[in-house]
N, C-alpha and C positions, 0 to 999 in steps of 0.2 A: 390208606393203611393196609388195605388188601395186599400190596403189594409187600409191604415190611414183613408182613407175615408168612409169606414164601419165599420170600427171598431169604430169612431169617427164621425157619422157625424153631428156633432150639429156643429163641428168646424174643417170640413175635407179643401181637396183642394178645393173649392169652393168660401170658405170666405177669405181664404188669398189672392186666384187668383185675386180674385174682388179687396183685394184691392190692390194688387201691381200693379196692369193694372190701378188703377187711379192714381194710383203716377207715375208711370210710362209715363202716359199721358201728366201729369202735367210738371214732367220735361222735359219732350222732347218737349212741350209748349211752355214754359218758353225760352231755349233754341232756337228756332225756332219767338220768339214774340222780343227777343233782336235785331236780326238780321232784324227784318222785319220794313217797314215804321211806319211811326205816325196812319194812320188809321188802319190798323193792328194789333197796339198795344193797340190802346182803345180799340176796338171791344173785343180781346183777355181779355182785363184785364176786363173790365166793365161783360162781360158776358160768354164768358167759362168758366176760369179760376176759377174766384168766384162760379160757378156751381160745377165744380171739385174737388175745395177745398172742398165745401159744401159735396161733394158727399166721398170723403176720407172720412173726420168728421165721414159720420153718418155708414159707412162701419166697422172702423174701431172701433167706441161706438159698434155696434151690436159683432163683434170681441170678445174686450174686456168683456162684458156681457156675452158672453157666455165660454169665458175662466176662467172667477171671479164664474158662475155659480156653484153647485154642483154636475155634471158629471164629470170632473178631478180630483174627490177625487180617483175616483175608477178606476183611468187607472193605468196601471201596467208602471216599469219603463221606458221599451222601446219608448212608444210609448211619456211618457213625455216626454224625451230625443229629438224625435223628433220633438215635438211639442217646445219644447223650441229653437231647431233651427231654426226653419220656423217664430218665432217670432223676433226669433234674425235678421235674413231677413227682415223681415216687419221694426225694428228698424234702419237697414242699408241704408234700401232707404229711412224710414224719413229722417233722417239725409242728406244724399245729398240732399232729397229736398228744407230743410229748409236750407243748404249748397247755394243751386243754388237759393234760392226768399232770397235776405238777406235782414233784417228791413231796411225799409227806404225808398226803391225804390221802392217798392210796397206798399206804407203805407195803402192803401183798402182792401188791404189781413191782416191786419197785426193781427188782431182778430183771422181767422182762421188760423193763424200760430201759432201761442199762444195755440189754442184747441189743434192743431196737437202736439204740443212740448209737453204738457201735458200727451197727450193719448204717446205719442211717449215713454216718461218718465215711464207712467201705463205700458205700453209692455214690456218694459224692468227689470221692478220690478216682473213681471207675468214669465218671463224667467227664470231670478233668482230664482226665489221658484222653478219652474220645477225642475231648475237644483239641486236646493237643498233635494227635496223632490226625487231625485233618487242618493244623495250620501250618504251613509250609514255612514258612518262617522260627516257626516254635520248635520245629524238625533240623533246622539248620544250627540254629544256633544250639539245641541240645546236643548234636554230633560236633558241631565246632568244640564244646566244655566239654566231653569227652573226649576229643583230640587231642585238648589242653592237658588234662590230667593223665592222661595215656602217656602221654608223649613227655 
């Protein structure tokens, strides 16, 4: 990975660690805030929690920005390849975590779950082109149905 990281680093291990260690946070929170008393559970929800979320949100905007950015035009396939699974990661622990806070029972979160679902959604669309933009095949035939409709 040392190498993803110089070779990349507007969007090395750095920005993903960051934010899988807040989700990671979160759920183990979450998990930990069921189990515990009524004061416990306000303090947790009124004020970590919503600070974490907040803190995933804006982790994960800078992420995307700079994966949307114009340096991953010019990565060669390997390394989209990689970068497309380390997204796909980042997508797998949204999902448990929006899995583990389900609407309803945290209705105070329910905004930044919504951002999270969204960006969750963007990651996942960002993956997809990686993955597309190193199969030579999926490149052909996209220029071919733009030929089609071009032409």
């Amino acid at each position: 990975m040392a190498t993803m990281a110089t070779t990349i680093g507007y969007a090395g291990d750095i920005q993903f660690q960051d934010v899988e260690d807040a989700v990671d946070f979160v759920r183990a929170g979450v998990r930990l805030t069921n189990r515990a008393g009524m004061v416990v559970r306000l303090i947790c929800k009124a004020v970590v929690f919503n600070q974490a979320l907040a803190l995933i949100i804006e982790k994960q905007a800078t992420l995307i920005d700079r994966l949307n950015g114009p340096k991953p035009q010019g990565l060669g396939q390997a390394v989209l390849a990689d970068l497309a699974d380390r997204i796909e990661h980042l997508v797998k622990l949204d999902d448990e975590l929006l899995d583990s806070i389900y609407p309803g029972k945290y209705e105070m979160w329910n905004e930044k779950l919504v951002k999270i679902a969204h960006q969750r959604d963007t990651l996942e669309s960002i993956a997809e082109s990686f993955r597309m933009a190193c199969d030579f095949e999926a490149q052909t035939l996209l220029v071919s149905a733009l030929h089609t409709v071009c032409v």
